[in-house]
C-alpha positions in Angstrom: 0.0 0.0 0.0 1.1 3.6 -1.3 1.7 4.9 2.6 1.3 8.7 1.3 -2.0 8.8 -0.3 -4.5 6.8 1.6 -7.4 8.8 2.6 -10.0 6.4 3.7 -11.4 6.9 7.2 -11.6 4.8 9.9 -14.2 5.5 13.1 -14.9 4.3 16.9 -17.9 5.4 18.7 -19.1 5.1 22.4 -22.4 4.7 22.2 -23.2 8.1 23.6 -23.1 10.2 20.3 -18.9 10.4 21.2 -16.6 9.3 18.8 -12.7 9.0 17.8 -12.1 9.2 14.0 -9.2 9.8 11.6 -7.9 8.9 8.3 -6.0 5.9 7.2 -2.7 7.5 6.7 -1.4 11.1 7.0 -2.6 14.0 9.0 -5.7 15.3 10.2 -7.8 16.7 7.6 -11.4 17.9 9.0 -11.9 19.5 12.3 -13.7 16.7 13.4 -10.7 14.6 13.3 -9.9 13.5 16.6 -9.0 11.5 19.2 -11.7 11.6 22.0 -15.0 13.7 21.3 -17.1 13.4 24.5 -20.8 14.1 24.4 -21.6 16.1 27.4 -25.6 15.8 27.4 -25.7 12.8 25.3 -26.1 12.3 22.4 -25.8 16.2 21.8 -23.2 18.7 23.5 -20.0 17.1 21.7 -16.8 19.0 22.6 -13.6 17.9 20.4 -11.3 18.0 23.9 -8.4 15.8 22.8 -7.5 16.4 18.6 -4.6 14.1 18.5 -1.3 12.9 18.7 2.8 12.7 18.1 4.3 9.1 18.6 8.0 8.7 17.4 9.8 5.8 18.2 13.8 6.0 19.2 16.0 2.2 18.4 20.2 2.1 18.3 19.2 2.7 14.7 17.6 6.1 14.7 14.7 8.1 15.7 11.6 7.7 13.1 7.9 9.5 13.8 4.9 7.1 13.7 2.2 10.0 13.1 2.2 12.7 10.8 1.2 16.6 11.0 0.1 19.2 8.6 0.9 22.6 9.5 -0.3 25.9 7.2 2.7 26.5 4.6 4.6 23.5 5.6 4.5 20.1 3.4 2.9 17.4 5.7 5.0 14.8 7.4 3.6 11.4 6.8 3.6 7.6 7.9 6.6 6.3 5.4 6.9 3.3 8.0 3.5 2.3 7.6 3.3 -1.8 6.7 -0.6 -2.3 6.6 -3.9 -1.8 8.3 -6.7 -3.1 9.6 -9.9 -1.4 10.8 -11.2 -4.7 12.0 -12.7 -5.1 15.0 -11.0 -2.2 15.4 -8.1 0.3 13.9 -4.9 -1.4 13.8 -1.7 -0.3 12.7 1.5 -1.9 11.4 4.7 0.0 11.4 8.1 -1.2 9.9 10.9 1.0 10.6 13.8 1.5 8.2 15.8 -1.2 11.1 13.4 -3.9 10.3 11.8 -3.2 13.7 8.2 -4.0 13.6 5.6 -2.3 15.3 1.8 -2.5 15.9 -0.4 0.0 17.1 -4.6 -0.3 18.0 -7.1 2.2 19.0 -10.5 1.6 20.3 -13.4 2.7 22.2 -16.0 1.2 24.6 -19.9 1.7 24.5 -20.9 3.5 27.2 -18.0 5.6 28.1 -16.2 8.7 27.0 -12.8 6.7 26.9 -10.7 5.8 24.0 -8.0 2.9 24.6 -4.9 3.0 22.9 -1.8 0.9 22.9 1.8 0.0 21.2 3.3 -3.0 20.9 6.9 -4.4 19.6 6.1 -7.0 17.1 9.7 -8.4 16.2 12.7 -8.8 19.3 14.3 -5.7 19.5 16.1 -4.1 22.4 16.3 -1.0 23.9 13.2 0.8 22.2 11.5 3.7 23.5 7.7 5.3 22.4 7.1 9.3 23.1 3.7 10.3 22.8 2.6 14.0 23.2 -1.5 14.6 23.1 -2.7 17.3 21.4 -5.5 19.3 23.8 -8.6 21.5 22.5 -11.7 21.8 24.7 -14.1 23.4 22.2 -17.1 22.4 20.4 -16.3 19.7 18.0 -17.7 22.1 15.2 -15.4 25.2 15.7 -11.7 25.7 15.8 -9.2 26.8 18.3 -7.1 29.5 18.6 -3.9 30.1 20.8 -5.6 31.5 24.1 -4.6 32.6 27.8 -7.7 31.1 29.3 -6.2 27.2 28.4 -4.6 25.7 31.3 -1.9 23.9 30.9 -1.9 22.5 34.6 -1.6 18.9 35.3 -2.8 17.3 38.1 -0.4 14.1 38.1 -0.6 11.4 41.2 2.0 8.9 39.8 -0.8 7.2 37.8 -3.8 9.5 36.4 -2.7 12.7 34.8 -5.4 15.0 34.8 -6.2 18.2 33.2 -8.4 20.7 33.4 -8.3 22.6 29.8 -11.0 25.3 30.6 -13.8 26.1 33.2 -16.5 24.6 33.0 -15.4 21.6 30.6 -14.7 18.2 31.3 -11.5 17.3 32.8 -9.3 15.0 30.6 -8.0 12.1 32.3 -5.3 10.0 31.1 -4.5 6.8 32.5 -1.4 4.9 31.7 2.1 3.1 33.3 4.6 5.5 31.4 6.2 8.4 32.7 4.6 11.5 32.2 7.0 14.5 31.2 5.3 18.4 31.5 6.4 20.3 28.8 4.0 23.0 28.1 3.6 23.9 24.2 1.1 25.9 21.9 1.5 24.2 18.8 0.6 26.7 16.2 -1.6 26.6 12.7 -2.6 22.6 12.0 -4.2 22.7 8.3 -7.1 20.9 7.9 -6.8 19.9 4.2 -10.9 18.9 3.8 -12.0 22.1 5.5 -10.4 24.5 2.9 -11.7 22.4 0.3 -15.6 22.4 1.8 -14.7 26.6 2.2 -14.5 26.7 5.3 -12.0 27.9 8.4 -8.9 25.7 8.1 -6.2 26.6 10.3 -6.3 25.8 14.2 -3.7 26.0 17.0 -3.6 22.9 19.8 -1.6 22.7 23.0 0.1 19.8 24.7 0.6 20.3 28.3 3.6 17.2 28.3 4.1 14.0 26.8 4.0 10.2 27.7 7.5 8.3 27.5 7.6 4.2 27.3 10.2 1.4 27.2 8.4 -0.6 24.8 11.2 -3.5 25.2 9.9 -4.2 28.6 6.2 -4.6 27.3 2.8 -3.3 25.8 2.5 0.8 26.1 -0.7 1.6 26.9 -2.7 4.9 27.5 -6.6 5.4 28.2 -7.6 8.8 27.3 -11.4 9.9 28.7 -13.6 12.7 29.9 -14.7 10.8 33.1 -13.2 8.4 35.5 -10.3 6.3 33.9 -10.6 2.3 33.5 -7.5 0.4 35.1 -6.9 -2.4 32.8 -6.6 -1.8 28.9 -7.2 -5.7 29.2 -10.1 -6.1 30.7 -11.5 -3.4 28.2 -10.0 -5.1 25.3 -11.3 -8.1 26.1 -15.0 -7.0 27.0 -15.0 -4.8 23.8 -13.4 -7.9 21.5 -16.7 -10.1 22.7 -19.1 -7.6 22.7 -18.6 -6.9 19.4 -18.6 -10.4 18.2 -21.6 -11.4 19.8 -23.2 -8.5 17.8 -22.8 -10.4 13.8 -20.6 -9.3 11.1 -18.7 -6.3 9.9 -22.3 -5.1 9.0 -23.8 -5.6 12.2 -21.0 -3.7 13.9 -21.2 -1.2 11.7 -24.7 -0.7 12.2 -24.5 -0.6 15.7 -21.7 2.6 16.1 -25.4 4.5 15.1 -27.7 3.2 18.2 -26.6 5.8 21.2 -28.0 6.8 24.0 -30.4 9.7 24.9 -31.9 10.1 28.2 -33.2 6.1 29.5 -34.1 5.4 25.9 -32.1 5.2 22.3 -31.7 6.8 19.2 -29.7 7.1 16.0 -27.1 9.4 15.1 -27.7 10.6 11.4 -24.3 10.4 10.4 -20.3 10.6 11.8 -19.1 13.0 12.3 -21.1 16.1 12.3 -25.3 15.2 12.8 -26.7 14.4 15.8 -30.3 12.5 16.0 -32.3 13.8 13.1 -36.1 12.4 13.4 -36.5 11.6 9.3 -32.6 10.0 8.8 -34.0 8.1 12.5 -37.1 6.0 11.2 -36.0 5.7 7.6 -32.6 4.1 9.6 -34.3 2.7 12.2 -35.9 -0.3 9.4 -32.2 -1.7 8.4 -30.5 -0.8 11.6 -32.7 -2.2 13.6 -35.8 -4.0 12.2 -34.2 -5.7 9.3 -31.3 -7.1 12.1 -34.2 -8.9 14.3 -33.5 -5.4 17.4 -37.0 -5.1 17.5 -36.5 -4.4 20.9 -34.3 -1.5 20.4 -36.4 0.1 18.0 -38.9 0.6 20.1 -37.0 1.9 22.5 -35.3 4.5 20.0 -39.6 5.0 19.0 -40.6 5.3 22.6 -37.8 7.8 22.9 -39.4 10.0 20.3 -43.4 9.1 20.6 -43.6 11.7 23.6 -42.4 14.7 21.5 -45.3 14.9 19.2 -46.4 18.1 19.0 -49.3 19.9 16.7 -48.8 15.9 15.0 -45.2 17.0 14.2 -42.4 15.3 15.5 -38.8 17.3 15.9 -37.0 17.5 12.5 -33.5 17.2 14.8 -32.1 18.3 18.3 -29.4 21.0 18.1 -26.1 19.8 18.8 -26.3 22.7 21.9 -28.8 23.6 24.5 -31.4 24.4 22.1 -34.9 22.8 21.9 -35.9 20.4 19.3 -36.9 22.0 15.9 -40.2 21.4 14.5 -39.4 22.1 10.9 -40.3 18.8 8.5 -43.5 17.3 7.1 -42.3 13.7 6.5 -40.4 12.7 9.3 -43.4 12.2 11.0 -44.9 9.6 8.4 -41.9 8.1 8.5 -42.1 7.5 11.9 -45.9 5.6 11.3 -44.1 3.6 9.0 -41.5 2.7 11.6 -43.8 2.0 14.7 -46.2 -0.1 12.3 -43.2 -2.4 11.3 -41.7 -2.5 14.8 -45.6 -3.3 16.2 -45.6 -6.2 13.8 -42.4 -7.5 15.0 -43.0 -7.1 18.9 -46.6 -6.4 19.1 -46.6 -6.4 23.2 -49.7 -4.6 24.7 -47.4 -2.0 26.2 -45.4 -0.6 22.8 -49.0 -1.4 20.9 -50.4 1.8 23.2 -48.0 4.4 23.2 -46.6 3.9 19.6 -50.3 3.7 18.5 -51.3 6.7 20.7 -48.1 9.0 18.8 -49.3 8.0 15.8 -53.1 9.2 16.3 -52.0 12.1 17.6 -49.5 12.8 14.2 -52.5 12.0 11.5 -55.1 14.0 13.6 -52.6 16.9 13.7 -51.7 16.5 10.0 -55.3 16.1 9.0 -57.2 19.2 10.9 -54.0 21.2 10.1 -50.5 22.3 11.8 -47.3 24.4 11.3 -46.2 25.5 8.1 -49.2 25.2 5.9 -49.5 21.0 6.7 -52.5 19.9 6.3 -55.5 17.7 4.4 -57.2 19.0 1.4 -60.4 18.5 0.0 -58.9 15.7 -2.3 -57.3 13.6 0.3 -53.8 14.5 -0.1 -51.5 16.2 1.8 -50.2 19.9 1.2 -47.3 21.5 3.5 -44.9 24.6 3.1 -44.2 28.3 2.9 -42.1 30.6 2.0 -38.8 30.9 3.9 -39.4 27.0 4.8 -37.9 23.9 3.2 -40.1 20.9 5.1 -39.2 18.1 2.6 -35.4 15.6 3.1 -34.8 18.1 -0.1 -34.0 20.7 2.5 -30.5 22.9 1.1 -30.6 26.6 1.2 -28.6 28.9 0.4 -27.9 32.4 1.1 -31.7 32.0 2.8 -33.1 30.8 -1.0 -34.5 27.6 -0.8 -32.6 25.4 -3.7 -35.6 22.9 -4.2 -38.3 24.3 -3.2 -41.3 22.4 -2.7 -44.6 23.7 -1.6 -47.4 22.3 -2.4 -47.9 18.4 -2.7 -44.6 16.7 -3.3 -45.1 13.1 -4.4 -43.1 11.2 -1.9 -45.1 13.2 0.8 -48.3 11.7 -0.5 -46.8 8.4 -0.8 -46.0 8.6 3.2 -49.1 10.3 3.9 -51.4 7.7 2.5 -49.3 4.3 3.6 -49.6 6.2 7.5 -53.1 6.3 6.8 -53.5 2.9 5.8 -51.2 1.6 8.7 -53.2 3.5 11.2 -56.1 1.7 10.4 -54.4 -1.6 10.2 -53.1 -1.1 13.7 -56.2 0.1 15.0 -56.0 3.5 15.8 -58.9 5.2 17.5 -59.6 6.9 14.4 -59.5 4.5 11.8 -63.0 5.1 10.1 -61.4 8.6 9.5 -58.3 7.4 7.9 -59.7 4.9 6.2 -62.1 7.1 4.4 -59.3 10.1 4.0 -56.9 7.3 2.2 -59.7 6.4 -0.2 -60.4 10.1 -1.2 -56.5 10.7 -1.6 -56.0 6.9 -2.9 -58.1 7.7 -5.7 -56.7 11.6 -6.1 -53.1 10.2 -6.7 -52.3 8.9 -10.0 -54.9 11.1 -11.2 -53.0 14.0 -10.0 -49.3 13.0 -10.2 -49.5 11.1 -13.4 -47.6 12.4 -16.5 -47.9 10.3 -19.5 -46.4 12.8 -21.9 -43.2 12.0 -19.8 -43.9 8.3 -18.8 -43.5 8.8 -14.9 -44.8 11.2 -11.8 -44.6 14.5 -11.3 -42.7 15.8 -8.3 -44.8 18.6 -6.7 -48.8 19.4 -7.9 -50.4 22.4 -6.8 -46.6 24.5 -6.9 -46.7 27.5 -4.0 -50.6 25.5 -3.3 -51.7 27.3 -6.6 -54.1 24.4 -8.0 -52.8 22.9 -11.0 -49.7 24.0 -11.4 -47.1 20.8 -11.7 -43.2 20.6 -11.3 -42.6 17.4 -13.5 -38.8 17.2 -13.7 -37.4 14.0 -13.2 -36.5 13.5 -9.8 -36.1 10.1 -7.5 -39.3 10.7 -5.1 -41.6 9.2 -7.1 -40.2 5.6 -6.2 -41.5 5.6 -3.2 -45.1 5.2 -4.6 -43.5 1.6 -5.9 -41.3 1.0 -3.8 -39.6 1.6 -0.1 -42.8 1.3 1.3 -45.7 -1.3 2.5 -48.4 0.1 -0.2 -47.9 0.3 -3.8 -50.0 3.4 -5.4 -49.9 3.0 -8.8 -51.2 0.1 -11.6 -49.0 -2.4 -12.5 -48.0 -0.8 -16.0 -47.6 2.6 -14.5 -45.5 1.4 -12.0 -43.3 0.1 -14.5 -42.8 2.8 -16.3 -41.6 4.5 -13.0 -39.2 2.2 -12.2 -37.7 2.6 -16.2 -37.4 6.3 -16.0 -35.7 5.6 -12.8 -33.4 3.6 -14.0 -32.7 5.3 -17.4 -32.1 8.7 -15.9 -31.0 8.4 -12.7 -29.7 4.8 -11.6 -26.0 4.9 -10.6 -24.0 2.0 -9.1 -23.6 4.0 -5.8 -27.4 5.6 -5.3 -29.7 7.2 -7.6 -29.4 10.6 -8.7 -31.6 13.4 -7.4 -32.4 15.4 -10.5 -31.8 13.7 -14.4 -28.4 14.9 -16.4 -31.1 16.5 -18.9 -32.9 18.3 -16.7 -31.9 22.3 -16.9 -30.0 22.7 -13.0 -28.2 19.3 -12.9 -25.5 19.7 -10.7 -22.5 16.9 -12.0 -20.1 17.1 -9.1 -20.6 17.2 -5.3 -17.8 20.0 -4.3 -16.9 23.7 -3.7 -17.5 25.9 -0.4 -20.5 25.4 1.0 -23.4 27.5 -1.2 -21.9 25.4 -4.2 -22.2 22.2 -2.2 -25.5 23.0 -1.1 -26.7 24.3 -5.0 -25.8 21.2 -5.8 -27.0 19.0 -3.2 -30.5 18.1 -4.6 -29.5 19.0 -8.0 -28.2 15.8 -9.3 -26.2 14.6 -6.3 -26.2 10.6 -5.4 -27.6 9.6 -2.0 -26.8 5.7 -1.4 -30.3 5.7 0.9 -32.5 5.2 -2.5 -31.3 2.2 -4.0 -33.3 0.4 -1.1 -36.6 2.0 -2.4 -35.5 1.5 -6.0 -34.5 -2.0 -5.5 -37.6 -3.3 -4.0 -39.7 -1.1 -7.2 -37.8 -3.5 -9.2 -38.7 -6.7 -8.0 -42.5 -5.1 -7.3 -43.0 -4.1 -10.8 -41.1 -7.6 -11.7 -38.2 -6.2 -13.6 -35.9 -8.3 -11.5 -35.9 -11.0 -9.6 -34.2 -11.2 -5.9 -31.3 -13.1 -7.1 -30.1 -11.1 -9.9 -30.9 -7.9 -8.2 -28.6 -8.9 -5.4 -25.9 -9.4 -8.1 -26.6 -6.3 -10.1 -27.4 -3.8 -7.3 -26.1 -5.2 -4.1 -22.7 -6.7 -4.5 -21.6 -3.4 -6.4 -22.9 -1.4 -3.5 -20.8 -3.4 -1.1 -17.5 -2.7 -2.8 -18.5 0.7 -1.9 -17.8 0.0 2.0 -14.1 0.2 1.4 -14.2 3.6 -0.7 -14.4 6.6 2.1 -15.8 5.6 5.6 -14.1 2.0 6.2 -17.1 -0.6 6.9 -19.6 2.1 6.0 -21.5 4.2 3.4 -21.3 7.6 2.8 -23.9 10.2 2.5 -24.1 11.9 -0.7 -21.3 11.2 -4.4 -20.8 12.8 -7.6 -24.0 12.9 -10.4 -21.5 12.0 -12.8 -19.0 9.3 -12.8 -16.9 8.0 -11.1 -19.1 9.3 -8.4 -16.9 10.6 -5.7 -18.2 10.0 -2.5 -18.9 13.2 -0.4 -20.6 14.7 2.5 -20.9 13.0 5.7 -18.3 9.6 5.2 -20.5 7.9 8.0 -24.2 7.7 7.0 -26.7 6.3 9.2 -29.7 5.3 6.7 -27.3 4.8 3.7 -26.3 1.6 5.6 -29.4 1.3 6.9 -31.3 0.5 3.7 -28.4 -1.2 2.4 -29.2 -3.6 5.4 -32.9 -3.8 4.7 -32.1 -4.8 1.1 -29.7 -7.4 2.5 -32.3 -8.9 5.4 -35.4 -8.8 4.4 -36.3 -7.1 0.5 -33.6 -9.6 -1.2 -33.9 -12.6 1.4 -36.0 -15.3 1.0 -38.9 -15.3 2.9 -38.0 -18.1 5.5 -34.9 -16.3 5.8 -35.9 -12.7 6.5 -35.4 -11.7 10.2 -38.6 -9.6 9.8 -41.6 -10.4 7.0 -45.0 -9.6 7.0 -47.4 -9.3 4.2 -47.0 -5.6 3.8 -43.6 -5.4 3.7 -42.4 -8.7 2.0 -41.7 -8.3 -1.7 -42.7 -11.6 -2.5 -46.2 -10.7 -1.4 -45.9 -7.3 -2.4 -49.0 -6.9 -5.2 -48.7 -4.5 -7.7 -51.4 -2.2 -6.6 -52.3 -2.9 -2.3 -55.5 -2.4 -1.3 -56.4 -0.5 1.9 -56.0 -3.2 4.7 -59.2 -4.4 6.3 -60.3 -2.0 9.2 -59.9 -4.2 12.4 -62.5 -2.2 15.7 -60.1 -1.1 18.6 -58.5 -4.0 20.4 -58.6 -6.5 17.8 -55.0 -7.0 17.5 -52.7 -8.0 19.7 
């Protein structure tokens, strides 16, 4: 492997919306690079407080570095010793140095604890070899930079064991744990370039400060170091060992991936959108929450990440994310709320106990009877069943850039994958009984039969994005655009007839089908983006504009086997297995969030995506596995019994199922 040039990035999480994360080889090159980011009000409240690290080694040969730094002006140092590396179960490094001393070093973190455990090992039998390390300290918020202050203290509190500092008032202390000797040597270490940020157009220079460093004989045995934000943990082997099984005991590298996205908040669980830089967003939760979770036989978690967000319905909204800060959840999205329907009707089916059957059922009353009599924004129930939302100065639909305070897609009106949620949550609150259900059932019928009526263009062989533009009737927007799949597929009800729905998927497929995700706007439509890049309004122009997101080849794929243009076999072949190559391209084990329009598809945006695994997993367990092997199947949701149009299900009376 070329040692200079790997970019690929590897992550650890602590189950508390904390993570450590870095790339492959070479320096740090985002902000959020970094070696413990702790969580302070998890999952939210994430403070960068340790960035990084200097390790050099010293033999009778010579003195060689083991890291590598990028400073503003100054070429960046880099890992020429590196041999290879691992990232599994956990990053794993192999040094050879020029001597032919060999070397290995791992990283990892627990769930549950703001701690990262790292350690250094002499693989070959060498005397007389010593390891510095010298930590690099920040104490800010993991989305900001630092600057050279006076307010950083440098003080360590040092009792022979624990070395303890105290960056800044009012921030966690940093504790560091280990049985080398500890050395104060106070330095500001001045301008780190972050290579990524400069490119994304934003801030990109930082100073960091190292209050000492950490010296080891590594001929007289393992150097170890456990770096955290609360108390430290004695044994690295105990934690190594406890981690090692608990991970197995989880599945494959899937399964462990998968998990690094279940954290904590308050007694219950959620899902972090994406590493490193969202928090819990409610949509990326319950469209994540089906692979992460459902498709993996954790019914039992995703109730618990559903319970978690069934008591913040409000007006029959439900929190489009939680600022990373203090601030209170913000009600500002028409769909997450479906989505979460959809997700409490899939989890009901799979652990239908009396107790999750009442309170999921109760949120999702309360969402359809807010949505129907009318919220926020415009949201609410028209005369011909569908649903309208949005107003100027909003962006309610996942199509959600702006820039400069101008929305890039905007959307008002009737978007089609908004109907497609809205009339499946009505049809699944009357299949679980909701108090309701006459109401729904009769809504869905009115907007069952306003839908292809309204959203069909047979001029252009497929659906129209939005109907009723700015809520001015009959006005369409009918540029190609990936939402309309999830009237075939993605979700329990089908809305179209058979040959419609085939013509969907085609136009899908011919326009915007890539081997990565499907396009978000057709090449040939006048605003296709091609690349993914550029500061920030450039990345956001482009973001909707013909941009990849992985997340809709599990809709797509399960349109194709609905509308029988492929069956489960070959699709796995011709859709799956490329997209698994994928999960060695950017963020190791994982999928990113967004790539290039135009080949070869650069991945971009965040490296870590929660529901881009997520539906890679659902297509794995349960849309492209047989039926007595899917972890979760039911009628609605299998595609072997998906029919190509779904009637309403039949209206059970309150109490009928269990």
């Amino acid at each position: 492997m070329d040692p200079t040039i790997d970019a690929r990035e590897w992550l650890e999480t602590d189950g508390l919306g904390g993570f450590a994360m870095g790339r492959v080889v070479g320096p740090r090159t985002r902000r959020y690079h970094g070696l413990l980011v702790a969580a302070t009000t998890p999952p939210t409240g994430r403070l960068m407080l340790v960035s990084g690290f200097d390790a050099t080694v010293e033999t009778s040969a010579g003195r060689w570095s083991l890291s590598a730094q990028r400073y503003a002006g100054v070429p960046a140092s880099s890992d020429t010793h590196l041999e290879s590396f691992a990232h599994d179960p956990w990053p794993t490094w192999t040094f050879r140095l020029p001597d032919g001393t060999r070397l290995g070093h791992e990283l990892f973190m627990r769930a549950g604890a703001p701690r990262v455990f790292l350690s250094w090992r002499l693989l070959t039998e060498t005397t007389s070899v010593r390891l510095t390390v010298r930590p690099f300290l920040a104490g800010r918020d993991f989305h900001a930079l630092m600057r050279e202050n006076a307010a950083f203290s440098f003080a360590a509190d040092d009792d022979g064991g624990d070395v303890r500092f105290h960056p800044y008032v009012g921030m966690p202390a940093i504790t560091v744990a280990s049985h080398g000797t500890y050395v104060h040597e106070p330095y500001w270490y001045r301008r780190f370039f972050y290579e990524d940020e400069q490119r994304r157009g934003l801030d990109c220079e930082e100073d960091l400060a190292s209050p000492g460093a950490w010296r080891f004989d590594l001929s007289a045995g393992e150097a170890t170091m456990i770096v955290s934000a609360d108390v430290g943990e004695a044994s690295i082997e105990s934690a190594r060992g406890a981690e090692r099984a608990r991970r197995a005991a989880l599945g494959g590298a899937l399964d462990r991936a998968a998990d690094q996205y279940v954290v904590a908040r308050g007694a219950g669980r959620t899902i972090i959108a994406g590493y490193p830089w969202f928090g819990d967003w409610g949509r990326d939760t319950f469209i994540a929450t089906r692979g992460l979770l459902l498709a993996r036989g954790r019914a039992d978690a995703a109730f618990d990440v559903l319970r978690a967000w069934a008591g913040l319905v409000s007006e029959g909204m439900l929190p489009n994310c939680f600022p990373d800060g203090a601030g209170q959840p913000a009600y500002n999205t028409v769909d997450a709320s479906l989505w979460f329907v959809v997700a409490a009707a899939e989890t009901l089916r799979a652990a239908p106990g009396d107790d999750a059957r009442r309170r999921l059922v109760d949120a999702v009353e309360a969402i359809l009877v807010g949505y129907a009599n009318g919220t926020r924004y415009g949201i609410r129930a028209t005369e011909d069943g569908l649903l309208a939302a949005g107003e100027p100065g909003q962006q309610l639909t996942w199509m959600d850039a702006r820039v400069d305070g101008r929305e890039i897609t905007p959307r008002i009106g009737k978007p089609v994958e908004v109907q497609a949620l809205w009339l499946n949550a009505l049809a699944l609150a009357v299949e679980l009984g909701a108090p309701s259900s006459v109401r729904w059932a009769a809504l869905f019928e009115r907007g069952r039969a306003s839908f292809e009526a309204r959203f069909w263009d047979e001029a252009r062989g497929h659906l129209r994005d939005v109907v009723d533009c700015d809520h001015v009737a009959g006005t369409v927007d009918a540029r190609l655009r990936p939402n309309q799949i999830l009237a075939v597929g993605g979700l329990p009800l089908q809305l179209l007839t058979p040959a419609r729905a085939a013509r969907v998927v085609a136009a899908v497929a011919a326009k915007l089908l890539t081997p990565i995700g499907l396009r978000t706007l057709a090449p040939d439509e006048p605003g296709y983006q091609p690349r993914y890049a550029g500061g920030v309004a450039a990345r956001d122009g482009a973001y909707h504009e013909g941009t990849v997101w992985p997340w809709l080849m599990g809709p797509f794929v399960e349109a194709q086997l609905r509308v029988g243009a492929a069956e489960a076999p070959a699709a796995r072949a011709r859709f799956v297995e490329p997209l698994l190559r994928w999960l060695d391209v950017a963020g190791l084990g994982h999928l990113p969030e967004v790539a290039d329009g135009d080949a070869p598809h650069r991945p971009g945006g965040c490296p870590f995506q929660a529901w881009s695994l997520g539906e890679l997993l659902r297509l794995d367990r349960r849309v492209l596995a047989p039926p007595s092997a899917a972890v979760v199947q039911s009628p609605a949701t299998s595609h072997v019994a998906a029919a190509p149009s779904v009637m309403l299900p039949k209206q059970p009376g309150r109490g009928e199922r269990k």
